[in-house]
OpenMM code with the backbone's topology and positions (N, CA, C; nanometers):
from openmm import Vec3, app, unit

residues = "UNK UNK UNK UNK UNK UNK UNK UNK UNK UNK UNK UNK UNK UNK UNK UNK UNK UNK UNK UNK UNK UNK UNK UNK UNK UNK UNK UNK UNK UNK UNK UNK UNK UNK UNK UNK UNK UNK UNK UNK UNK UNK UNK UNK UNK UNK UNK UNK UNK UNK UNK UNK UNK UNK UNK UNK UNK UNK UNK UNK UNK UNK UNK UNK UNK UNK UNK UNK UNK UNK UNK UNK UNK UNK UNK UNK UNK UNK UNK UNK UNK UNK UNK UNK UNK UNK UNK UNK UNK UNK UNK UNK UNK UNK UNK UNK UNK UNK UNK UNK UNK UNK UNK UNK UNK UNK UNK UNK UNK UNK UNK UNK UNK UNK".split()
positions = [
    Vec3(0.0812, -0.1188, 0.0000),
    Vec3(0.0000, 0.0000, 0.0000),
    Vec3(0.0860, 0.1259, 0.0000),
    Vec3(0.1547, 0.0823, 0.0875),
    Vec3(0.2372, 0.2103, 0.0755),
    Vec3(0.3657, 0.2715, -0.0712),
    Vec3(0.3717, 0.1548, -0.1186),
    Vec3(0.4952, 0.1705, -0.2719),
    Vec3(0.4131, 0.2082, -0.3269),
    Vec3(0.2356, 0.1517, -0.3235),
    Vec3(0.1860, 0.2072, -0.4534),
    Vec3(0.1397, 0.3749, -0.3847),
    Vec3(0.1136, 0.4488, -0.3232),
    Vec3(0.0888, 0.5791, -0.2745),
    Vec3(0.2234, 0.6133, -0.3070),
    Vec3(0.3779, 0.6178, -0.2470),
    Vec3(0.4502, 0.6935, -0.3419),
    Vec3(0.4765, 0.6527, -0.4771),
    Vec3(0.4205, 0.5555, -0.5341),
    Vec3(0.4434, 0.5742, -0.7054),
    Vec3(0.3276, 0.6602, -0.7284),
    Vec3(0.2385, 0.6451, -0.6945),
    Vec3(0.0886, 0.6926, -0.7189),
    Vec3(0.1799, 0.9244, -0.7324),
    Vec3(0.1959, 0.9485, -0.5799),
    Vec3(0.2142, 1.0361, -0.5922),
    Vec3(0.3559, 1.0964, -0.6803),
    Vec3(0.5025, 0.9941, -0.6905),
    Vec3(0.5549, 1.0805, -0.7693),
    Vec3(0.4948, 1.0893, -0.9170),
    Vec3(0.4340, 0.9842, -0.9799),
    Vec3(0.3776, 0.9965, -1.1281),
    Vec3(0.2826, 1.1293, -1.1282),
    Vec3(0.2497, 1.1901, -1.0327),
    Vec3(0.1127, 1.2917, -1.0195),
    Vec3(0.2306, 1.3967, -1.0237),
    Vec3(0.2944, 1.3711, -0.9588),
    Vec3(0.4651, 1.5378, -0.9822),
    Vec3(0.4837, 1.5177, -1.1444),
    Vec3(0.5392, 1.4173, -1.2017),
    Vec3(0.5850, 1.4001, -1.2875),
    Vec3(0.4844, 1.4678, -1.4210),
    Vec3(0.3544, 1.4201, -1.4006),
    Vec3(0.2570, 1.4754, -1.5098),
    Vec3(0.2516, 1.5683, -1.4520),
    Vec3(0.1670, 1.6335, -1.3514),
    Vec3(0.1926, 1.7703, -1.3462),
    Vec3(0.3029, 1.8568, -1.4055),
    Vec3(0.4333, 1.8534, -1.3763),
    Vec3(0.4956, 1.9001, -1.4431),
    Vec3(0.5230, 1.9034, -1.5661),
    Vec3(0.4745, 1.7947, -1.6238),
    Vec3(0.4585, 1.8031, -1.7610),
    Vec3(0.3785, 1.8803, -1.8561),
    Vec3(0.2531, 1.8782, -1.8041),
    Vec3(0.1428, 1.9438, -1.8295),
    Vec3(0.2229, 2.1198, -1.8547),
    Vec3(0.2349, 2.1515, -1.7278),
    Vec3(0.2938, 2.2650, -1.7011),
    Vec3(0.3805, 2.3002, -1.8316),
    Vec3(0.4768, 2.2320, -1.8449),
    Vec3(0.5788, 2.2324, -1.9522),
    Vec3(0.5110, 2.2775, -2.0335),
    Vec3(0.4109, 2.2188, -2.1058),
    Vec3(0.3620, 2.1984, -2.2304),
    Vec3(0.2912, 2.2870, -2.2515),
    Vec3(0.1519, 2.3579, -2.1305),
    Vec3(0.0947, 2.4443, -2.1676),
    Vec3(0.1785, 2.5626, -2.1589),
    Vec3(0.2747, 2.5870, -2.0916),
    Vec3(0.3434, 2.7426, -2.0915),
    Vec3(0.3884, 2.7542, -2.2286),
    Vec3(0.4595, 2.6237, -2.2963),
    Vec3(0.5019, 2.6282, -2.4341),
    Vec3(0.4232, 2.6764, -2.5269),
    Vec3(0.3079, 2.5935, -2.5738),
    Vec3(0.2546, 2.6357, -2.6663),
    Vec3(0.1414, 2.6811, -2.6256),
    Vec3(0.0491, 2.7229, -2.5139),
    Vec3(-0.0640, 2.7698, -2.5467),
    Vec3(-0.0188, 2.8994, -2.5702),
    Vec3(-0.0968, 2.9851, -2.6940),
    Vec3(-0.1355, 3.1240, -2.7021),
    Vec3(-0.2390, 3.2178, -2.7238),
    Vec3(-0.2545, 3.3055, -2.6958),
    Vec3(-0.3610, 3.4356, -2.7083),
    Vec3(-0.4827, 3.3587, -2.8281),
    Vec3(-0.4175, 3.3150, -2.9107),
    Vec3(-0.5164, 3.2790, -3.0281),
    Vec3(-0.5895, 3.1699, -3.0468),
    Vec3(-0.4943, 3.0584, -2.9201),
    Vec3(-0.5695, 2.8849, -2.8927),
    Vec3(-0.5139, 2.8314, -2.8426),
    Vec3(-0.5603, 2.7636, -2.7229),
    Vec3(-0.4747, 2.6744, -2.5976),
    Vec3(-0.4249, 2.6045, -2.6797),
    Vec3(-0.3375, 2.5633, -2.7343),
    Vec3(-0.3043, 2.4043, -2.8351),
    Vec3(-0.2185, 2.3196, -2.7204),
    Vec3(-0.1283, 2.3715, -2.6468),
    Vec3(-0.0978, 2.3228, -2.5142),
    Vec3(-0.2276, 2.2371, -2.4621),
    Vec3(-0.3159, 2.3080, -2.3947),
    Vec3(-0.3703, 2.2345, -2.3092),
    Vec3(-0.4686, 2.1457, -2.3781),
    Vec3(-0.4647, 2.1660, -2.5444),
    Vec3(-0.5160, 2.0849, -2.6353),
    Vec3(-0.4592, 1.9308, -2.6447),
    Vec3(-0.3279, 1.9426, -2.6428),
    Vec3(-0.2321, 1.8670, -2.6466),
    Vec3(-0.2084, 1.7332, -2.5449),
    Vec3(-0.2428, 1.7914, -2.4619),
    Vec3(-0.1800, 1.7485, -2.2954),
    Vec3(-0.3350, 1.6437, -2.2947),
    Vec3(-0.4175, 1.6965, -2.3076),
    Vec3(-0.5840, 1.6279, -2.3141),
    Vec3(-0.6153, 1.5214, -2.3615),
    Vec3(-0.5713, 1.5156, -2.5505),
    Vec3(-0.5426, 1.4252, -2.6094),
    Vec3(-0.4178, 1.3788, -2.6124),
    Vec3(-0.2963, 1.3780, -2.5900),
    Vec3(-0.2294, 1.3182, -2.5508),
    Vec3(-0.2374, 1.1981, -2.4255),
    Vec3(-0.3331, 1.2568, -2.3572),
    Vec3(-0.3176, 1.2172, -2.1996),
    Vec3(-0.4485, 1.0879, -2.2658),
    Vec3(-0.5470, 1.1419, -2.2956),
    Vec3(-0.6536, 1.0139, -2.3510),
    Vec3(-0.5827, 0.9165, -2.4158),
    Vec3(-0.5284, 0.9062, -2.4824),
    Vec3(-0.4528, 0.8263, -2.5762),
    Vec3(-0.4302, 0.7278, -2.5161),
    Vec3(-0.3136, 0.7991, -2.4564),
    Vec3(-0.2517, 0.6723, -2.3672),
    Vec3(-0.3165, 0.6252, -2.1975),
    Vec3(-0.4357, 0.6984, -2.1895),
    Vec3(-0.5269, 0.6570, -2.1247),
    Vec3(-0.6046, 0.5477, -2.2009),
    Vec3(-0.6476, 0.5411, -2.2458),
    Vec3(-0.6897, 0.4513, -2.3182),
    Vec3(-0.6435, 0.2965, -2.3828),
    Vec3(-0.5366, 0.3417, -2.4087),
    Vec3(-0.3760, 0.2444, -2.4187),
    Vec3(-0.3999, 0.1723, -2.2517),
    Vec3(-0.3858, 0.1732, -2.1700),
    Vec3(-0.3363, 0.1590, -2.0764),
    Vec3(-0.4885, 0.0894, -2.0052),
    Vec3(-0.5818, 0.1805, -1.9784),
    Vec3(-0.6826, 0.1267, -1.9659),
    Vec3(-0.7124, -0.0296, -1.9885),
    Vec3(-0.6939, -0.0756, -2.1117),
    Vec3(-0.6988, -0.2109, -2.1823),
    Vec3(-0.5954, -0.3239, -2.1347),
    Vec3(-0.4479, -0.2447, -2.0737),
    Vec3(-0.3641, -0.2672, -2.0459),
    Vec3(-0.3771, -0.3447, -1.9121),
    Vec3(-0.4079, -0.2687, -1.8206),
    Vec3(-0.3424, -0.2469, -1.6798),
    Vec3(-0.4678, -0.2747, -1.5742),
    Vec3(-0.4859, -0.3395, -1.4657),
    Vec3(-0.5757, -0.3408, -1.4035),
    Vec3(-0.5249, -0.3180, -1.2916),
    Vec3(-0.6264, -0.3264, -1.1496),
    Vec3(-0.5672, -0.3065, -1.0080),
    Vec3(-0.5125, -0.1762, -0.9699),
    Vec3(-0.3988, -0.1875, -0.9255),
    Vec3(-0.3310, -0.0758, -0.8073),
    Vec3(-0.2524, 0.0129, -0.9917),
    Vec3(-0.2087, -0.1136, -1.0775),
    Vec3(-0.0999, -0.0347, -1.2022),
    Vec3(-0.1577, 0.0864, -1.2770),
    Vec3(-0.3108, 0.0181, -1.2437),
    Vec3(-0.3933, 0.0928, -1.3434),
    Vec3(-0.4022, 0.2274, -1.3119),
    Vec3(-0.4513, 0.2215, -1.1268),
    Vec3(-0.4742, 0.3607, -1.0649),
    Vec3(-0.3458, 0.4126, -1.0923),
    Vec3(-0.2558, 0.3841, -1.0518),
    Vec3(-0.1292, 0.4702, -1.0482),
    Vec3(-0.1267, 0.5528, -1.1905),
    Vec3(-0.1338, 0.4633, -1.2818),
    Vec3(-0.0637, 0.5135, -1.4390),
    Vec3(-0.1964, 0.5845, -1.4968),
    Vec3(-0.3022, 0.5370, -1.4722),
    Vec3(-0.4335, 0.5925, -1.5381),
    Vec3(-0.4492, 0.7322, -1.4361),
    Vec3(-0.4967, 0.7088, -1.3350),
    Vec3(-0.5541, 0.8148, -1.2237),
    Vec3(-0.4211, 0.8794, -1.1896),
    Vec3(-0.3289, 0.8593, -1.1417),
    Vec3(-0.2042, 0.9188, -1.1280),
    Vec3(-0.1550, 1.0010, -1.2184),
    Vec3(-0.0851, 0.9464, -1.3066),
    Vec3(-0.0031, 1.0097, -1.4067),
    Vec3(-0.0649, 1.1041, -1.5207),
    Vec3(-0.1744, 1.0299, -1.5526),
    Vec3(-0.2591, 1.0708, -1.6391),
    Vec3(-0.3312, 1.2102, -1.5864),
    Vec3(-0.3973, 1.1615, -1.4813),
    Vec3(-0.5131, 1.2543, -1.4451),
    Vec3(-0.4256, 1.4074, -1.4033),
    Vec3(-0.2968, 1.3641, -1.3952),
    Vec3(-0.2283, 1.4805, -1.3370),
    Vec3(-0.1429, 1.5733, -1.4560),
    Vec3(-0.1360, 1.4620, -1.5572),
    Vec3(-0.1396, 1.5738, -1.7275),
    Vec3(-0.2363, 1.6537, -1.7956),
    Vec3(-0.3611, 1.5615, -1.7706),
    Vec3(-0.4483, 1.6135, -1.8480),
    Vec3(-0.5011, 1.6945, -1.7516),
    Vec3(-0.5819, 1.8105, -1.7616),
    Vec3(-0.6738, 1.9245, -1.7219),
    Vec3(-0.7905, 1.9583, -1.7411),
    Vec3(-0.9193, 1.8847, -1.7085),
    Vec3(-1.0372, 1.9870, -1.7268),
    Vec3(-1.0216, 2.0552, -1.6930),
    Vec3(-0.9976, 2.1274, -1.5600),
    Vec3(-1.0168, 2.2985, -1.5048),
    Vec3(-0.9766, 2.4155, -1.6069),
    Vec3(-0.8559, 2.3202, -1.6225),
    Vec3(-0.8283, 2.4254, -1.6863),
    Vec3(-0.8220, 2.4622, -1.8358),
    Vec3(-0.9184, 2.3027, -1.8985),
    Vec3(-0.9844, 2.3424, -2.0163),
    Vec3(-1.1233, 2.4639, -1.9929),
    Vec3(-1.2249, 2.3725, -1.8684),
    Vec3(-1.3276, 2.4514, -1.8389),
    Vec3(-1.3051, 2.6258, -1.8256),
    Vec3(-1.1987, 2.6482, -1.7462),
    Vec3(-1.1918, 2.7982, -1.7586),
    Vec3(-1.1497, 2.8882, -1.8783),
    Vec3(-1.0821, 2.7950, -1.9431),
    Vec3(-1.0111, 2.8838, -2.0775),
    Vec3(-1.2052, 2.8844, -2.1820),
    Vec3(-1.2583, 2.7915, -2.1644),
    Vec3(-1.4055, 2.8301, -2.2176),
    Vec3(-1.4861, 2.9259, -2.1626),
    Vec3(-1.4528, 2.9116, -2.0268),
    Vec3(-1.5817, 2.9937, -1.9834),
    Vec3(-1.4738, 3.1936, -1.9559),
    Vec3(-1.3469, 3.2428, -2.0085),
    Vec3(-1.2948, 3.3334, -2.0480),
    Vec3(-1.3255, 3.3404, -2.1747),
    Vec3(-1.3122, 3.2796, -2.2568),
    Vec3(-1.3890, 3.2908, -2.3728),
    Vec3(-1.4980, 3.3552, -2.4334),
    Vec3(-1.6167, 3.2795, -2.3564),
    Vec3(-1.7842, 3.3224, -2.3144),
    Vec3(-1.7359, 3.4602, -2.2795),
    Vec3(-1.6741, 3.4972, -2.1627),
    Vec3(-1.7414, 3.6106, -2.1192),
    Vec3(-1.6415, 3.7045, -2.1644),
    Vec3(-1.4939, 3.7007, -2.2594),
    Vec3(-1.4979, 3.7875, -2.3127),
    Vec3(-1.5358, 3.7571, -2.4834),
    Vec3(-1.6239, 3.7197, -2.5614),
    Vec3(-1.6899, 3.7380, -2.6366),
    Vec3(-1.6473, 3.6719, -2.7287),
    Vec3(-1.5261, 3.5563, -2.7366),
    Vec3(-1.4943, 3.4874, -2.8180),
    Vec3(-1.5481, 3.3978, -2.8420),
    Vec3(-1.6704, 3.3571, -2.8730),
    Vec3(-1.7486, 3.2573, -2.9064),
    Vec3(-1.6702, 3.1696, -3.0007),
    Vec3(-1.6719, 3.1958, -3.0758),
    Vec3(-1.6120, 3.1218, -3.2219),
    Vec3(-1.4741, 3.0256, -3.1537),
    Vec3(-1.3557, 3.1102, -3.0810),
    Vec3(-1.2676, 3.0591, -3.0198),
    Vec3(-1.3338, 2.8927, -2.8946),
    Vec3(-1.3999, 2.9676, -2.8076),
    Vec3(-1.4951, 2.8939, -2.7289),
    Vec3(-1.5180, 2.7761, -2.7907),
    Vec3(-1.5859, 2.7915, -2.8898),
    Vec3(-1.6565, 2.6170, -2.9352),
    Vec3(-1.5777, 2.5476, -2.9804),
    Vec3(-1.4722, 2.6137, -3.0693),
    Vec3(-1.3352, 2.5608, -3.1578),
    Vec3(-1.2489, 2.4768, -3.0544),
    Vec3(-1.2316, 2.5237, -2.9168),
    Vec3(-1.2051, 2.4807, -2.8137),
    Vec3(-1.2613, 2.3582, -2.7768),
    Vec3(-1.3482, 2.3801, -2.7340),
    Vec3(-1.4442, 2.2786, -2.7042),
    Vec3(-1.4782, 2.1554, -2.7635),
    Vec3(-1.5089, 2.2030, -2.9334),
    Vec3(-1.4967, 2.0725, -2.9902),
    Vec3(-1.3784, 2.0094, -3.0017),
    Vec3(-1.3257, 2.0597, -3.0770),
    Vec3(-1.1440, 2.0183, -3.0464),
    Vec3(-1.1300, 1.9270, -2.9619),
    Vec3(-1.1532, 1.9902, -2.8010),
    Vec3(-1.1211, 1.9135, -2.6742),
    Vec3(-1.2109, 1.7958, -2.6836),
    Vec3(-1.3495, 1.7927, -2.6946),
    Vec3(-1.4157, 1.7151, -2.6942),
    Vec3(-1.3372, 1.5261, -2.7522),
    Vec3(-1.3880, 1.6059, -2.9187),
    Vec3(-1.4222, 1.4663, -3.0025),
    Vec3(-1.2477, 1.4448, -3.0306),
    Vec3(-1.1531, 1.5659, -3.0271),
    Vec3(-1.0265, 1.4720, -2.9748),
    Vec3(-0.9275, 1.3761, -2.9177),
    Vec3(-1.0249, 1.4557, -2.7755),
    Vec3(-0.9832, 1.2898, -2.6939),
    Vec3(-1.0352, 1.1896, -2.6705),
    Vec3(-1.1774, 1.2187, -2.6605),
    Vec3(-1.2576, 1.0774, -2.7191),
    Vec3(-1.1702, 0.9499, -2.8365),
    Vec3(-1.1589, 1.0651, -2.9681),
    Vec3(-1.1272, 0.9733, -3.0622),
    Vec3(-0.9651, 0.8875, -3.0486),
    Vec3(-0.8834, 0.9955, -2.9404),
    Vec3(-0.7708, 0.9695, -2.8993),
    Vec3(-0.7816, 0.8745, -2.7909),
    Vec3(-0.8357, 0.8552, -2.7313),
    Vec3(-0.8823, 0.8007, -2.6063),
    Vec3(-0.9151, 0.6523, -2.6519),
    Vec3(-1.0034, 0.5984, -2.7675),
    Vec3(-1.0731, 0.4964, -2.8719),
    Vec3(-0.9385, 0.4355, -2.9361),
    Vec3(-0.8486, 0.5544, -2.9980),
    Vec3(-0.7435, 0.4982, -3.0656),
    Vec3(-0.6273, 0.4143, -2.9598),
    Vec3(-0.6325, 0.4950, -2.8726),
    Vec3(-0.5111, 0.4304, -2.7890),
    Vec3(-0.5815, 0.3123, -2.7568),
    Vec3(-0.7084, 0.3137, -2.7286),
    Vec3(-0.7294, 0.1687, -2.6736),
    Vec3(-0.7436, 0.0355, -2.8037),
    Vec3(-0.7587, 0.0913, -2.8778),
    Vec3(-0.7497, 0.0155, -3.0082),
    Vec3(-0.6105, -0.0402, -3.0545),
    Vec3(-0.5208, 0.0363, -3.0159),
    Vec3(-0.3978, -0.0097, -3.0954),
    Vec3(-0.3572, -0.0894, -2.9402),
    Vec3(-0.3833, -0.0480, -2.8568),
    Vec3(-0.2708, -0.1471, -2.7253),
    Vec3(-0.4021, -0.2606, -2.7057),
    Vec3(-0.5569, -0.2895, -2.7773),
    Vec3(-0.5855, -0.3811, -2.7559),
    Vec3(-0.5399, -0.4917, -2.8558),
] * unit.nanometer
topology = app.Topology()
chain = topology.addChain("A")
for resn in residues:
    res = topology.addResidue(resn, chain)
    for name in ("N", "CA", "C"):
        topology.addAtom(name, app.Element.getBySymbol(name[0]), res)
Protein backbone atom coordinates (compact mmCIF):
# COMPACT_ATOMS: atom_id res chain seq x y z
CA UNK A 1 0.00 0.00 0.00
CA UNK A 2 2.37 2.10 0.75
CA UNK A 3 4.95 1.70 -2.72
CA UNK A 4 1.86 2.07 -4.53
CA UNK A 5 0.89 5.79 -2.74
CA UNK A 6 4.50 6.94 -3.42
CA UNK A 7 4.43 5.74 -7.05
CA UNK A 8 0.89 6.93 -7.19
CA UNK A 9 2.14 10.36 -5.92
CA UNK A 10 5.55 10.81 -7.69
CA UNK A 11 3.78 9.97 -11.28
CA UNK A 12 1.13 12.92 -10.19
CA UNK A 13 4.65 15.38 -9.82
CA UNK A 14 5.85 14.00 -12.87
CA UNK A 15 2.57 14.75 -15.10
CA UNK A 16 1.93 17.70 -13.46
CA UNK A 17 4.96 19.00 -14.43
CA UNK A 18 4.59 18.03 -17.61
CA UNK A 19 1.43 19.44 -18.29
CA UNK A 20 2.94 22.65 -17.01
CA UNK A 21 5.79 22.32 -19.52
CA UNK A 22 3.62 21.98 -22.30
CA UNK A 23 0.95 24.44 -21.68
CA UNK A 24 3.43 27.43 -20.91
CA UNK A 25 5.02 26.28 -24.34
CA UNK A 26 2.55 26.36 -26.66
CA UNK A 27 -0.64 27.70 -25.47
CA UNK A 28 -1.36 31.24 -27.02
CA UNK A 29 -3.61 34.36 -27.08
CA UNK A 30 -5.16 32.79 -30.28
CA UNK A 31 -5.70 28.85 -28.93
CA UNK A 32 -4.75 26.74 -25.98
CA UNK A 33 -3.04 24.04 -28.35
CA UNK A 34 -0.98 23.23 -25.14
CA UNK A 35 -3.70 22.35 -23.09
CA UNK A 36 -5.16 20.85 -26.35
CA UNK A 37 -2.32 18.67 -26.47
CA UNK A 38 -1.80 17.49 -22.95
CA UNK A 39 -5.84 16.28 -23.14
CA UNK A 40 -5.43 14.25 -26.09
CA UNK A 41 -2.29 13.18 -25.51
CA UNK A 42 -3.18 12.17 -22.00
CA UNK A 43 -6.54 10.14 -23.51
CA UNK A 44 -4.53 8.26 -25.76
CA UNK A 45 -2.52 6.72 -23.67
CA UNK A 46 -5.27 6.57 -21.25
CA UNK A 47 -6.90 4.51 -23.18
CA UNK A 48 -3.76 2.44 -24.19
CA UNK A 49 -3.36 1.59 -20.76
CA UNK A 50 -6.83 1.27 -19.66
CA UNK A 51 -6.99 -2.11 -21.82
CA UNK A 52 -3.64 -2.67 -20.46
CA UNK A 53 -3.42 -2.47 -16.80
CA UNK A 54 -5.76 -3.41 -14.03
CA UNK A 55 -5.67 -3.06 -10.08
CA UNK A 56 -3.31 -0.76 -8.07
CA UNK A 57 -1.00 -0.35 -12.02
CA UNK A 58 -3.93 0.93 -13.43
CA UNK A 59 -4.74 3.61 -10.65
CA UNK A 60 -1.29 4.70 -10.48
CA UNK A 61 -0.64 5.14 -14.39
CA UNK A 62 -4.34 5.92 -15.38
CA UNK A 63 -5.54 8.15 -12.24
CA UNK A 64 -2.04 9.19 -11.28
CA UNK A 65 -0.03 10.10 -14.07
CA UNK A 66 -2.59 10.71 -16.39
CA UNK A 67 -5.13 12.54 -14.45
CA UNK A 68 -2.28 14.81 -13.37
CA UNK A 69 -1.40 15.74 -17.27
CA UNK A 70 -4.48 16.13 -18.48
CA UNK A 71 -6.74 19.25 -17.22
CA UNK A 72 -10.37 19.87 -17.27
CA UNK A 73 -10.17 22.99 -15.05
CA UNK A 74 -8.28 24.25 -16.86
CA UNK A 75 -9.84 23.42 -20.16
CA UNK A 76 -13.28 24.51 -18.39
CA UNK A 77 -11.92 27.98 -17.59
CA UNK A 78 -10.11 28.84 -20.77
CA UNK A 79 -14.06 28.30 -22.18
CA UNK A 80 -15.82 29.94 -19.83
CA UNK A 81 -12.95 33.33 -20.48
CA UNK A 82 -13.89 32.91 -23.73
CA UNK A 83 -17.84 33.22 -23.14
CA UNK A 84 -17.41 36.11 -21.19
CA UNK A 85 -14.98 37.88 -23.13
CA UNK A 86 -16.90 37.38 -26.37
CA UNK A 87 -14.94 34.87 -28.18
CA UNK A 88 -17.49 32.57 -29.06
CA UNK A 89 -16.12 31.22 -32.22
CA UNK A 90 -12.68 30.59 -30.20
CA UNK A 91 -14.95 28.94 -27.29
CA UNK A 92 -16.57 26.17 -29.35
CA UNK A 93 -13.35 25.61 -31.58
CA UNK A 94 -12.05 24.81 -28.14
CA UNK A 95 -14.44 22.79 -27.04
CA UNK A 96 -14.97 20.72 -29.90
CA UNK A 97 -11.44 20.18 -30.46
CA UNK A 98 -11.21 19.14 -26.74
CA UNK A 99 -14.16 17.15 -26.94
CA UNK A 100 -14.22 14.66 -30.02
CA UNK A 101 -10.26 14.72 -29.75
CA UNK A 102 -9.83 12.90 -26.94
CA UNK A 103 -12.58 10.77 -27.19
CA UNK A 104 -11.27 9.73 -30.62
CA UNK A 105 -7.71 9.69 -28.99
CA UNK A 106 -8.82 8.01 -26.06
CA UNK A 107 -10.73 4.96 -28.72
CA UNK A 108 -7.44 4.98 -30.66
CA UNK A 109 -5.11 4.30 -27.89
CA UNK A 110 -7.29 1.69 -26.74
CA UNK A 111 -7.50 0.16 -30.08
CA UNK A 112 -3.98 -0.10 -30.95
CA UNK A 113 -2.71 -1.47 -27.25
CA UNK A 114 -5.85 -3.81 -27.56
Amino acid sequence: MIATAAAFTAVCVLGAWGRTGVIATLDRPAFPAGTLLVNCLGSAAAGALHVRLDGAASTVAVVGALGALTTFSTFSTQIADDLHERRRWRALANGVATVTGCVAAATLGAALAG
